[in-house]
C-alpha positions in Angstrom: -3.4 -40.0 19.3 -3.0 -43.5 17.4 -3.7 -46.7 19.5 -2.5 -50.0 17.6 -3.2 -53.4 18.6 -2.1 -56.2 16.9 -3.2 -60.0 16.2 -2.1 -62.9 14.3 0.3 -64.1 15.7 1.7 -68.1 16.8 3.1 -70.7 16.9 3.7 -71.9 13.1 6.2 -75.1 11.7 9.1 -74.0 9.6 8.2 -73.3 6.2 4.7 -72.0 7.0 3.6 -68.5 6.4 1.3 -65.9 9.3 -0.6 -62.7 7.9 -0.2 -60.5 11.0 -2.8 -57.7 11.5 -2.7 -54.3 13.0 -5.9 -52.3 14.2 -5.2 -49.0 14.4 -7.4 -46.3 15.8 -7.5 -42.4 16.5 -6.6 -39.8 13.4 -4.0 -39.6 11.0 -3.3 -43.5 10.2 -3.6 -42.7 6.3 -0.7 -40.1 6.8 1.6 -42.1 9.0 4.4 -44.4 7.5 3.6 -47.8 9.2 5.9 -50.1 10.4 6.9 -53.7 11.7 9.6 -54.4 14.1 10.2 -57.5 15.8 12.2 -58.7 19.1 13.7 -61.8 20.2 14.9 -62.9 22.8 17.7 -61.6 24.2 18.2 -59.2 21.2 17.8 -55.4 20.1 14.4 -54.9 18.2 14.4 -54.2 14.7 12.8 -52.8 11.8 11.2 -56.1 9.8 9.4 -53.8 7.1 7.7 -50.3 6.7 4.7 -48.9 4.2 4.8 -45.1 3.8 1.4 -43.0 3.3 2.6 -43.3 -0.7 2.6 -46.9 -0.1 6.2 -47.2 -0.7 7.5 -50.6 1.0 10.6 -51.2 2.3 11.7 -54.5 4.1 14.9 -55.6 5.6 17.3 -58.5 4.1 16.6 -60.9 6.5 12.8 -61.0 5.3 13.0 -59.9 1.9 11.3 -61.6 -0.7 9.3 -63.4 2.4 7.4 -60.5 3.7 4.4 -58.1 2.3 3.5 -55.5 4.0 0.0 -53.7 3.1 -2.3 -51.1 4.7 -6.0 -50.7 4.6 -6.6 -47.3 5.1 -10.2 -47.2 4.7 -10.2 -49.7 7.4 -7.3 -48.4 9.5 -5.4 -51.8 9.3 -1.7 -52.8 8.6 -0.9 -56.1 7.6 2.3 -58.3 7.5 2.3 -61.3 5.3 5.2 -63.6 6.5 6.1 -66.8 3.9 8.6 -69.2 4.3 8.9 -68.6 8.3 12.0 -69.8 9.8 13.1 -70.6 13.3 14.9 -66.9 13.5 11.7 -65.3 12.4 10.6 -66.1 16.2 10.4 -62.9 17.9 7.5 -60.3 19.5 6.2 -58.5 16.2 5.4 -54.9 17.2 3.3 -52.4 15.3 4.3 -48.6 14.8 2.9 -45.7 13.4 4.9 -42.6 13.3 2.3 -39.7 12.3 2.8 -36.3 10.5 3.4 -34.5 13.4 6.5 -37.1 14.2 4.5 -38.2 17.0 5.0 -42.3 17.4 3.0 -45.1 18.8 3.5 -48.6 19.8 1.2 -51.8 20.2 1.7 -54.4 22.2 3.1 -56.9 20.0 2.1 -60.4 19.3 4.4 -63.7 19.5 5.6 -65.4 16.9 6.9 -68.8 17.6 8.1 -70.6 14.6 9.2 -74.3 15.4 8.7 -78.1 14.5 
């Protein structure tokens, strides 16, 4: 079993940047493909960026060239580097780890709030 939590999130004017974390604990984290998805409002939640065990990254349009997403492995930590934030980025930014067994696992999420 994987238990996330993550951190790093806030309230942040347009234009600035948030490195969100992601604790992970339990067995398998290096073998998971990690991911970041994000909610507003009102809206479906969807996939912001994703780091396979290989560390192949993949991120979607709306972030790319914005976002980096990194693991630590040694550490059991997944990071999200978010630059150039704008008032759409605003959403809950969830943490997910699908594991080798297909088994997947949620955080809580942590609010981003970008505004002026």
């Amino acid at each position: 079993q994987v238990h996330l939590v993550e951190s790093g999130g806030g309230l942040v004017q347009p234009g600035g940047s948030l490195r969100l974390s992601c604790a992970a604990s339990g067995s398998g984290f290096s073998s998971s493909t990690m991911d970041w998805f994000r909610q507003a409002p009102g809206k479906q939640r969807e996939l912001v960026a994703t780091i396979t065990s290989t560390g192949t990254t993949n991120y979607a349009d709306s972030v790319k060239g914005r976002c980096t997403i990194s693991k630590d492995n040694t550490n059991k930590m997944l990071y999200l580097q978010i630059d150039s934030l704008k008032p759409e980025d605003t959403a809950l930014y969830y943490c997910h780890a699908l594991t080798i067994r297909l088994m997947d696992y949620w955080g809580q999420g942590t609010q981003v709030t970008v505004s002026s």
